[in-house]
C-alpha positions as CSV (number, residue, x, y, z in Angstrom):
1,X,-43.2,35.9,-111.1
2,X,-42.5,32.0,-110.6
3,X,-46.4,30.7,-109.8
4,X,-46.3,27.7,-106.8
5,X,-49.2,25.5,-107.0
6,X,-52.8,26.0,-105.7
7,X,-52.3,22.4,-103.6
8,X,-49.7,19.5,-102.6
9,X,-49.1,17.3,-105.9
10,X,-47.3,14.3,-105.7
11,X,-45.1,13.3,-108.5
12,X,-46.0,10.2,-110.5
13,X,-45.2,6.6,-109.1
14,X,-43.5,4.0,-111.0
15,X,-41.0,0.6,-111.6
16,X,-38.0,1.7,-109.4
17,X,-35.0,2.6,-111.7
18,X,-31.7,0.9,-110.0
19,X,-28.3,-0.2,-111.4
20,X,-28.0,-3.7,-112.8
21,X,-25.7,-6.0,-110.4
22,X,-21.6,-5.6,-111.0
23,X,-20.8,-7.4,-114.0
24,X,-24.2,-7.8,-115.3
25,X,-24.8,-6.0,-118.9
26,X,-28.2,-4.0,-118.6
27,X,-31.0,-5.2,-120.3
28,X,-32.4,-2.6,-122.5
29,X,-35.6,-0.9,-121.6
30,X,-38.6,-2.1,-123.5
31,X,-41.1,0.9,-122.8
32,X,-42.6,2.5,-125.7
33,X,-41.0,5.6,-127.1
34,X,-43.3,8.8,-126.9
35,X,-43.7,11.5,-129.5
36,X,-46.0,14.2,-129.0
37,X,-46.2,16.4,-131.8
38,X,-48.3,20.1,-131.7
39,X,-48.8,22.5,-133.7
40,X,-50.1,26.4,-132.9
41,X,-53.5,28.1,-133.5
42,X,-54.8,25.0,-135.9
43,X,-58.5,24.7,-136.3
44,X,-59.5,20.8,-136.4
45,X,-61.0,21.3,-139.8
46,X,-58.4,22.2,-141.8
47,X,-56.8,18.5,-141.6
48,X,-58.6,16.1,-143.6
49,X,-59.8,13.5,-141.0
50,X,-61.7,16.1,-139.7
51,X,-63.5,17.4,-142.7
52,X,-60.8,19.7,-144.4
53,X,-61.5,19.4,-148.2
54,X,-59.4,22.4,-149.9
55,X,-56.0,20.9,-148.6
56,X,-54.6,17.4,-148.2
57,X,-52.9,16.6,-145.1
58,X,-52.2,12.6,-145.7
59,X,-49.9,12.1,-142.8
60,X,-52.5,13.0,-140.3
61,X,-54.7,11.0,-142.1
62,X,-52.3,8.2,-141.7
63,X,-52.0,9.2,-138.3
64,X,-55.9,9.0,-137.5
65,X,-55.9,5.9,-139.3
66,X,-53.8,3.7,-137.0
67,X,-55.0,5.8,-133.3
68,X,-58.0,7.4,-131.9
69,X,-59.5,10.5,-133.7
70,X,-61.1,12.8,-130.4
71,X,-64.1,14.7,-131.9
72,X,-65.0,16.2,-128.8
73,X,-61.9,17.5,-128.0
74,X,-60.8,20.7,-125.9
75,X,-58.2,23.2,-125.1
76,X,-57.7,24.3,-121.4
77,X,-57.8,28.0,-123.0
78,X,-57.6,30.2,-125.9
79,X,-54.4,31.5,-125.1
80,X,-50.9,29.7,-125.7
81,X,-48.9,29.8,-122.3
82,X,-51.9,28.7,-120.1
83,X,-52.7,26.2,-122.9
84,X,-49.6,24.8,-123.0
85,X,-49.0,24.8,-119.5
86,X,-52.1,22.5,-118.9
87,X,-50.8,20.1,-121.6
88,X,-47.8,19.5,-119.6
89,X,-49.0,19.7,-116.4
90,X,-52.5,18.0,-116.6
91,X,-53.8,20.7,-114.8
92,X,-56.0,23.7,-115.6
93,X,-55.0,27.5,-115.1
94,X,-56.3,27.6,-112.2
95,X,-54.3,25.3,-110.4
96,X,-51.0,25.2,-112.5
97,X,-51.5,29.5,-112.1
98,X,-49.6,30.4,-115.7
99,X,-53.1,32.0,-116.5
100,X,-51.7,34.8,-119.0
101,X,-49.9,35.3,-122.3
102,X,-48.5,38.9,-121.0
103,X,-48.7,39.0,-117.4
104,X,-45.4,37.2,-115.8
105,X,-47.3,34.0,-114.3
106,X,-44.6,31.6,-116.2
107,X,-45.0,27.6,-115.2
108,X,-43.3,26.7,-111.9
109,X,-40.3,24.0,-111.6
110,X,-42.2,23.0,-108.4
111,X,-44.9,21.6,-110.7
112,X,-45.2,18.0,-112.4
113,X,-44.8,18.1,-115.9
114,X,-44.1,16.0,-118.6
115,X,-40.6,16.2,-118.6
116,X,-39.6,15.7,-115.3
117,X,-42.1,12.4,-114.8
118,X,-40.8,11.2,-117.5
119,X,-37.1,11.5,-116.6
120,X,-38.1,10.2,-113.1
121,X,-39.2,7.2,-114.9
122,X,-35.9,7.2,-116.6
123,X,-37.0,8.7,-120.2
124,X,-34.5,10.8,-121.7
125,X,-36.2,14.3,-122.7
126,X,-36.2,16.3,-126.0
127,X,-38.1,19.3,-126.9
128,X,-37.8,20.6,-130.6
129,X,-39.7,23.9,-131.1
130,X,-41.9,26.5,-129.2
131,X,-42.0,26.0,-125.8
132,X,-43.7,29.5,-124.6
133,X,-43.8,28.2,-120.8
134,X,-43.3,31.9,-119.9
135,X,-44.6,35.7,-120.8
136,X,-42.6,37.2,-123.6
137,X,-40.7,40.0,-122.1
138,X,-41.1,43.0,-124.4
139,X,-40.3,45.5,-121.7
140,X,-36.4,44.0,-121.8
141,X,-36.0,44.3,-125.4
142,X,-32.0,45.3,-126.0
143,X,-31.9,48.6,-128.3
144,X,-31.6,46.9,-131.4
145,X,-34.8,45.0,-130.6
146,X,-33.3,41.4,-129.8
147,X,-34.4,39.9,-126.8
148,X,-32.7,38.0,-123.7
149,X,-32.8,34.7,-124.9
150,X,-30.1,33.2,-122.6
151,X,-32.6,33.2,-119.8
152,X,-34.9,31.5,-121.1
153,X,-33.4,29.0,-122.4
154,X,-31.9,28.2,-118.6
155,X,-35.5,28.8,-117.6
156,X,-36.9,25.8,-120.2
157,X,-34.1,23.6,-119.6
158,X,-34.8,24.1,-115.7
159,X,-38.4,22.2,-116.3
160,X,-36.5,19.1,-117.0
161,X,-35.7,19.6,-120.6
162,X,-32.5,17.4,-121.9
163,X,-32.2,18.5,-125.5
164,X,-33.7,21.6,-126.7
165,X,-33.6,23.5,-129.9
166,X,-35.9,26.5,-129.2
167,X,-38.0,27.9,-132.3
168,X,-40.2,30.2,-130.0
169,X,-43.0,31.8,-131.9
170,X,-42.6,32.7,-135.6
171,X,-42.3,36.7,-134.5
172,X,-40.8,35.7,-130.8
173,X,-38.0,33.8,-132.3
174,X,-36.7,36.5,-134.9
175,X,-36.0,38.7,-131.8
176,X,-34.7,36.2,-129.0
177,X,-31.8,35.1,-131.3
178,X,-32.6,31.5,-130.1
179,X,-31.4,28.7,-132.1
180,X,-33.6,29.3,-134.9
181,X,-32.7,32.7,-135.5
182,X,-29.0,31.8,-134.9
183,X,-29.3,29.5,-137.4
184,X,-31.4,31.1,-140.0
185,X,-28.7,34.4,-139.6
186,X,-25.7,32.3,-140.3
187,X,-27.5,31.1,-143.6
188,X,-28.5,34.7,-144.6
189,X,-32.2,34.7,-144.5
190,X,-33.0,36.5,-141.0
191,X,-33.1,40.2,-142.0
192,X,-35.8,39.6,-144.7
193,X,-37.9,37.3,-142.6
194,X,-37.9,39.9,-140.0
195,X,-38.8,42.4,-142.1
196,X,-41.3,40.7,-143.6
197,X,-42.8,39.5,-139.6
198,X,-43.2,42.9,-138.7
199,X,-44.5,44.9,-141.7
200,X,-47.9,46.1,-140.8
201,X,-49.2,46.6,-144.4
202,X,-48.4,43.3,-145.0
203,X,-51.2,41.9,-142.3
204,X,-50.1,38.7,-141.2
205,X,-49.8,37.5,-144.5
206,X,-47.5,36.6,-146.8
207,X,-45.1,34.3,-148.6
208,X,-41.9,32.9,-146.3
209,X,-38.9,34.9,-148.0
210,X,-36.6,32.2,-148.1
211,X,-36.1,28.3,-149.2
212,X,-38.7,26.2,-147.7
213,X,-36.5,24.2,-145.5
214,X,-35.5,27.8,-143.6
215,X,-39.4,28.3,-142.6
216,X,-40.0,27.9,-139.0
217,X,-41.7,24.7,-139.4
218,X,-39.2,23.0,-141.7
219,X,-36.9,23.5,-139.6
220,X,-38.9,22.1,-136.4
221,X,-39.3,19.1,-138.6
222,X,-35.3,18.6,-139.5
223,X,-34.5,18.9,-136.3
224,X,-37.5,16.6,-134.5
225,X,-35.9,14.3,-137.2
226,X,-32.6,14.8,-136.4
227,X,-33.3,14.3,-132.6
228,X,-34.9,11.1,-133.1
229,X,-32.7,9.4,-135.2
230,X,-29.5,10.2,-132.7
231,X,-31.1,8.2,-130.2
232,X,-29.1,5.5,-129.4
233,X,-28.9,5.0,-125.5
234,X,-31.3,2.5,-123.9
235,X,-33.0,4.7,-122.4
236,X,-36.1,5.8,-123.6
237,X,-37.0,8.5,-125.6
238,X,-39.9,11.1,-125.1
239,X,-39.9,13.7,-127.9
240,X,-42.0,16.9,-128.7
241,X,-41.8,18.1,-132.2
242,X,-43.8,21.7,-131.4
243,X,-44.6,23.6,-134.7
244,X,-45.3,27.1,-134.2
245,X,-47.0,27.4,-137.6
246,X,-49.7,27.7,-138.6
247,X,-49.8,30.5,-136.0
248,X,-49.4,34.2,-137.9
249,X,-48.1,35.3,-139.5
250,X,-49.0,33.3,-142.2
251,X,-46.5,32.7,-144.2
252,X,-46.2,29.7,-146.2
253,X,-43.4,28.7,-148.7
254,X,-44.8,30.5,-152.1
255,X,-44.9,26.7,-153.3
256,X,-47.6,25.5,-150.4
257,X,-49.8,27.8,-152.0
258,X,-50.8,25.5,-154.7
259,X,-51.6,22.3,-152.2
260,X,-54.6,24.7,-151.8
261,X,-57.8,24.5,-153.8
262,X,-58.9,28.2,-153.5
263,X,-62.1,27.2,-154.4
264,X,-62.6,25.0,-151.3
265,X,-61.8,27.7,-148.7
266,X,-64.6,28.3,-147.4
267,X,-65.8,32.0,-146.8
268,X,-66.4,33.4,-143.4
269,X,-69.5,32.2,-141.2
270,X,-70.5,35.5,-140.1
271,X,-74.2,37.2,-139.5
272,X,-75.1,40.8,-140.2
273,X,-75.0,43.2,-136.7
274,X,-74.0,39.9,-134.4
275,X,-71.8,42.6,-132.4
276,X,-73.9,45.5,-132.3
277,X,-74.7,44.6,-128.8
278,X,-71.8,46.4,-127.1
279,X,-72.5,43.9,-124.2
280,X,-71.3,40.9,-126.4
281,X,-68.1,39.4,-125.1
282,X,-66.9,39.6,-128.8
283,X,-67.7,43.6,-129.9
284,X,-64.3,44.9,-128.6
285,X,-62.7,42.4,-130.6
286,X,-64.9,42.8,-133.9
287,X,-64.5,46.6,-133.2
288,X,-60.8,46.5,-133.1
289,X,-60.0,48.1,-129.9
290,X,-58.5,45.1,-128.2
291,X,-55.0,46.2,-127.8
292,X,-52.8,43.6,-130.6
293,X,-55.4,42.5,-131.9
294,X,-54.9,43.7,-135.6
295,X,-52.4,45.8,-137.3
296,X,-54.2,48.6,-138.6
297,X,-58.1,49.3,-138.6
298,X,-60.7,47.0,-137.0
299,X,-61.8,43.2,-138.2
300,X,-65.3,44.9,-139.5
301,X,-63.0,46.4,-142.2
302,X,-61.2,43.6,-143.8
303,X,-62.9,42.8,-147.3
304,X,-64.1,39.5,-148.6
305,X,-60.7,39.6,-150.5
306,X,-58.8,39.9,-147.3
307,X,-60.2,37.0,-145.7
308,X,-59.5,34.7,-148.7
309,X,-56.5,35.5,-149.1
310,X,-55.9,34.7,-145.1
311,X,-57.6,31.4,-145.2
312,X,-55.3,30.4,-148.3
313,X,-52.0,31.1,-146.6
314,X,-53.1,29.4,-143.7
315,X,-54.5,26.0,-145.4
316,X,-50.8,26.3,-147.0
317,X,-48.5,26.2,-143.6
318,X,-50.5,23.5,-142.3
319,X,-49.5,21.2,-145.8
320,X,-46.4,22.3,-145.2
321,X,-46.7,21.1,-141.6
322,X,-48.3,17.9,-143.2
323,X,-45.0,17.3,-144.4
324,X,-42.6,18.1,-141.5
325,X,-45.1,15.7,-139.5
326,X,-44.7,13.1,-142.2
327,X,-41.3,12.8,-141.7
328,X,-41.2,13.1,-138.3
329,X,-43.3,9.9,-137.4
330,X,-41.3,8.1,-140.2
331,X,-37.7,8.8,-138.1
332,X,-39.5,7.4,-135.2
333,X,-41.4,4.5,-136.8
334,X,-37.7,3.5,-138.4
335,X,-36.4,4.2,-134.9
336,X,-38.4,2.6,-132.5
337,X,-40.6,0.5,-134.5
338,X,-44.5,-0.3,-133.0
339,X,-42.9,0.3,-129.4
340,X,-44.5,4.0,-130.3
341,X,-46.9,6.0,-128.6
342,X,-48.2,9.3,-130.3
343,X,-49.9,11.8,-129.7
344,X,-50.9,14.7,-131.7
345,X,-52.9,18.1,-131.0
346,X,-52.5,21.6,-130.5
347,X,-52.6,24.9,-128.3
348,X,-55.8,26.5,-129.6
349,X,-57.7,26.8,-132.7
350,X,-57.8,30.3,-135.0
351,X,-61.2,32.3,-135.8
352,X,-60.0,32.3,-139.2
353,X,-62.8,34.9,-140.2
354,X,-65.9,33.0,-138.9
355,X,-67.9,36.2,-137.3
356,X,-65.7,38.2,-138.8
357,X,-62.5,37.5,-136.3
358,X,-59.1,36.2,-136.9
359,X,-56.7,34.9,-134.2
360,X,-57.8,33.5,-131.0
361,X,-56.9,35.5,-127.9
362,X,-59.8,36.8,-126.6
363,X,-62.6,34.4,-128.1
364,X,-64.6,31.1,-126.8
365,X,-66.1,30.3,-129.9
366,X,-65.9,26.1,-130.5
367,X,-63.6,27.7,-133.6
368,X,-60.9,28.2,-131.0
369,X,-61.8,26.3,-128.3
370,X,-62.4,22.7,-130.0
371,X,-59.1,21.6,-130.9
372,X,-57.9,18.4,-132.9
373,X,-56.3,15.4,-130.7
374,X,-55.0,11.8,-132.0
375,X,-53.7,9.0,-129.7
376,X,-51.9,6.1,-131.4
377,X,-50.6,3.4,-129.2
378,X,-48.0,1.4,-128.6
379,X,-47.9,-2.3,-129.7
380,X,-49.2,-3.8,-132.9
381,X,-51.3,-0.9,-135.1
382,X,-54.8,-0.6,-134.2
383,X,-57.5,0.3,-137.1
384,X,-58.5,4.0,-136.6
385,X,-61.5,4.8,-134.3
386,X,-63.2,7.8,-133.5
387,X,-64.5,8.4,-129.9
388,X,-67.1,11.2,-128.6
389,X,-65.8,11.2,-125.1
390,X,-65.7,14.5,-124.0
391,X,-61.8,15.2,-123.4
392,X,-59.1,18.0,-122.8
393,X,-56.0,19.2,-123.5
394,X,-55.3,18.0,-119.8
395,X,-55.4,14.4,-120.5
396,X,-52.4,14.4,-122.6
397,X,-50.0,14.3,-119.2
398,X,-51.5,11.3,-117.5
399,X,-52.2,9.2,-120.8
400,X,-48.2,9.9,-121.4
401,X,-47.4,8.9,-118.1
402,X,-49.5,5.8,-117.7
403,X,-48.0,5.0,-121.6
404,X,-44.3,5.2,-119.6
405,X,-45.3,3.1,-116.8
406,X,-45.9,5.1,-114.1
407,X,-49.0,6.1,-111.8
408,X,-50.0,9.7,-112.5
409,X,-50.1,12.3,-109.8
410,X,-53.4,13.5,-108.9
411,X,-54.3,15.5,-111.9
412,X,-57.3,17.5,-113.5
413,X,-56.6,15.4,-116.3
414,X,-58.0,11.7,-117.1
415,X,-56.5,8.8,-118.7
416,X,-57.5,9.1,-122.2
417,X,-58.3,5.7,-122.6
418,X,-61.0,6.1,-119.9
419,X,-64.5,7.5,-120.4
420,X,-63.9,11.0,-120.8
421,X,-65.5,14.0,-118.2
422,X,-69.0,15.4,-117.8
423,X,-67.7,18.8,-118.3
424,X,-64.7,20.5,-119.7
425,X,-63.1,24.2,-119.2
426,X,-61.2,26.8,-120.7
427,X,-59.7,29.6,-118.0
428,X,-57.6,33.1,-118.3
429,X,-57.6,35.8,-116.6
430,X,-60.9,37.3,-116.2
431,X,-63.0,34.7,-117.9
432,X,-64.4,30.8,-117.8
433,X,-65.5,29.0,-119.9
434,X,-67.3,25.8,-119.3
435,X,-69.4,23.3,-121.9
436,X,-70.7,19.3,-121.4
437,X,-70.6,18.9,-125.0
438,X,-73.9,20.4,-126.0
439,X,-74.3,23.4,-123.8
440,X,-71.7,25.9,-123.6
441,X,-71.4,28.9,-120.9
442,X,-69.0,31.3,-121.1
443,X,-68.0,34.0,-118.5
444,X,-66.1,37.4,-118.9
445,X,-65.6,39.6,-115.1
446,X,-63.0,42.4,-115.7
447,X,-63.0,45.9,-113.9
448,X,-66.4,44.9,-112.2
449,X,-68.3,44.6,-115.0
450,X,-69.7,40.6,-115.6
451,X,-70.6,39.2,-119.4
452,X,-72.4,35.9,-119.8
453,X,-73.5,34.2,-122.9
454,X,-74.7,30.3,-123.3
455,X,-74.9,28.3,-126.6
456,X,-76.7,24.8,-127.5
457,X,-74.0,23.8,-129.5
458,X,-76.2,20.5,-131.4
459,X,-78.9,23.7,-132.3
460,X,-76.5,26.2,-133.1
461,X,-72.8,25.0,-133.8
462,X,-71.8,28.7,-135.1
463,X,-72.7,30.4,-132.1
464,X,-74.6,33.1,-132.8
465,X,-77.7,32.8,-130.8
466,X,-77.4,33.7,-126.9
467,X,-79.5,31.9,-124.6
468,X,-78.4,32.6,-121.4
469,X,-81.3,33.9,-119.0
470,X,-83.6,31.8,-121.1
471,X,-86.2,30.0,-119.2
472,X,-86.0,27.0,-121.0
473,X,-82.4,26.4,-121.2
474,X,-82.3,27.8,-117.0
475,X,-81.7,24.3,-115.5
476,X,-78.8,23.4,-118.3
477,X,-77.2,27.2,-117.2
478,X,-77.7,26.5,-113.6
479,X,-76.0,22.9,-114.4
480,X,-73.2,24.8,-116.1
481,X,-72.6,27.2,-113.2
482,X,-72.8,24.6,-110.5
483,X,-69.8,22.7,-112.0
484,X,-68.3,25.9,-112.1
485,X,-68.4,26.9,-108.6
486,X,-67.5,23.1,-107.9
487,X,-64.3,23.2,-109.7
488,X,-62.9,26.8,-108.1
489,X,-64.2,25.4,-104.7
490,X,-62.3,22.3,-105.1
491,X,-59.2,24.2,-105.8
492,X,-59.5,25.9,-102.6
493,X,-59.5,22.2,-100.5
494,X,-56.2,21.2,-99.5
């Protein structure tokens, strides 16, 4: 199902784009170039301007160095579709309506996005990587478990996509046959990558089964590379270099795994009987019985081992993607020079074994919600600065397309050069979650039955004691609710 929008949007306004006179060479257009680079499932504190200590990830360093570091930063949900779909749309899941990883609520056309303001503002448009605008469709697979890829490919280039070379989710793409897979078949590797994706015991982790520059995000990197450097019209470029790692399975190169100081990992912020409350939004998922959640048993079985064995893998993809994002800036610096904006963030964080969880889908902890986001603008370098404006993944798409010259549509979204919001949200179906940047409220309503819980984030940054219903916290919970109810109700204007 193709989701229309909520209300009327107006696509963004800018310089009118008309032919040069007869005879009269055209002047080359002097607008920045924009890269936006993502990655999938990364927690802010694995990259080293945000704290990470067991692995080095210099080229975000570099990154934060010359831009704006967000430390308040947000997703628009835990889950990738909806998340991405704000990104490109500036608005939430409630009014861009893809609201679900499973159930077929894929972006509209009829929406604004990124690509196609851009393009009307005469960008050319490249997309390297995962898109995952639309629910995977399982129920289609072929009988020797490939997927129709065709289709989606004509769906993603329909959203104003130029150039695209799809990498679609590490255990998507091994089954759609997109141009990862097609590629990583004709060099031999796909049939023990597969094998490797889907084998239960191994439990989302292991060690990529092939030369490093076959992983997923190697290649995402060549190619981003490879996109940027071709440019030679005088168009503009606007390019997303989107990283699927370090999403799981996590699989790094077997080389990565010594970028990481194992003694520097961390072990799992968890408390003793946090979920045995069966009213806790979280118990079904600690318990197991969240359908995909894990491959076999329940997250209160994993051992100590387990989990550090899990964080290790996954502190090695993101050096890898260190790397790959390296290069990628260096192809456009050479490229385009300072005339470069760039931003950098990504879907959602990853539990990572904090209350004894991994993944992200179902959970509103600041682990997955709070995500890393870096703006570095065009023009001569500035010296990195850190801001705690409260912002969301929905101020990406008009702080692009102010960046390209044109007057954003009416978004949820705010410049991100402006002073931020006085409250943020993440949406799916069935839940809302909604914070000002000390006091969090989060709310779960599926088949009748309603879940709240409230945190004071500057008291308790883990999360583990509810106040909700607590006299003392009831006018910051009624405050949290009201801008609830404001945001649905202005959905409903016209």
């Amino acid at each position: 199902m193709v989701v229309q929008p909520n209300r009327t949007r107006a696509g963004c306004r800018g310089p009118h784009l008309s032919a040069p006179p007869e005879g009269r060479r055209p002047v080359p257009d002097r607008r920045p170039a924009i890269l936006l680079i993502t990655t999938d499932q990364l927690r802010r504190d694995a990259i080293g301007c945000y704290g990470a200590t067991a692995v080095a990830t210099p080229h975000l360093d570099r990154l934060a160095g010359a831009g704006t570091v967000y430390d308040q930063a947000y997703t628009a949900s835990p889950w990738c579709l909806p998340s991405r779909a704000a990104l490109v749309t500036g608005l939430y899941p409630r009014n861009h309506g893809a609201y679900s990883n499973f159930r077929d609520r894929r972006l509209s056309p009829a929406i604004p996005n990124l690509y196609t303001e851009l393009k009307g503002l005469g960008y050319r448009t490249g997309h390297v990587g995962k898109c995952h605008f639309a629910p995977v469709p399982y129920g289609a697979a072929r009988p020797d478990k490939t997927l129709p890829y065709d289709d989606f490919r004509e769906y993603y280039l329909s959203l104003g996509i130029d150039h695209l070379d799809l990498q679609d989710d590490k255990q998507v793409s091994v089954w759609f046959g997109d141009d990862y897979a097609r590629e990583l078949a004709d060099a031999g590797h796909l049939a023990s990558y597969r094998e490797q994706v889907w084998n239960a015991a191994a439990k989302k982790v292991f060690t990529f089964p092939g030369p490093v520059h076959w992983h997923p995000d190697a290649w995402v990197g060549r190619k981003a590379t490879e996109l940027i450097t071709a440019h030679t019209g005088d168009e503009p470029l606007f390019a997303w270099a989107s990283f699927s790692g370090p999403h799981f399975p996590f699989d790094p190169p077997a080389e990565y795994l010594d970028r990481v100081d194992p003694d520097a990992t961390g072990e799992p912020v968890r408390r003793d009987g946090e979920f045995d409350d069966p009213a806790r939004i979280h118990h079904r998922s600690w318990k197991g019985s969240v359908k995909g959640w894990i491959e076999s048993g329940v997250n209160s079985e994993h051992t100590d081992e387990y989990w550090r064995r899990l964080r290790h893998h996954y502190l090695a993809n993101v050096a890898l993607i260190d790397d790959q994002i390296g290069a990628v800036i260096a192809a456009a610096e050479e490229r385009f020079g300072d005339e470069l904006v760039v931003v950098f963030s990504c879907d959602h964080g990853e539990m990572l074994g904090n209350h004894g969880l991994w993944g992200k889908g179902n959970c509103f902890y600041d682990d997955v919600l709070r995500v890393p986001l870096i703006h570095r603008r065009a023009g001569r370098r500035q010296t990195g600065t850190r801001s705690d404006a409260l912002v969301s993944l929905v101020d990406v798409f008009p702080t692009l397309v102010a960046a390209a010259g044109g007057s954003p549509a009416p978004v949820d979204g705010h410049d991100l050069d402006g002073p931020g919001h006085q409250h943020v949200f993440a949406e799916g179906e069935g839940f809302s979650v909604v914070t000002d940047g000390r006091h969090k409220l989060a709310t779960v309503r599926k088949a009748g039955t309603e879940h709240t819980e409230m945190f004071d984030l500057s008291l308790d940054p883990y999360e583990f004691d509810d106040i909700a219903g607590e006299p003392s916290y009831a006018e910051q919970q009624r405050d949290l609710l009201t801008a609830t109810v404001a945001a649905y109700m202005d959905t409903l204007l016209p």
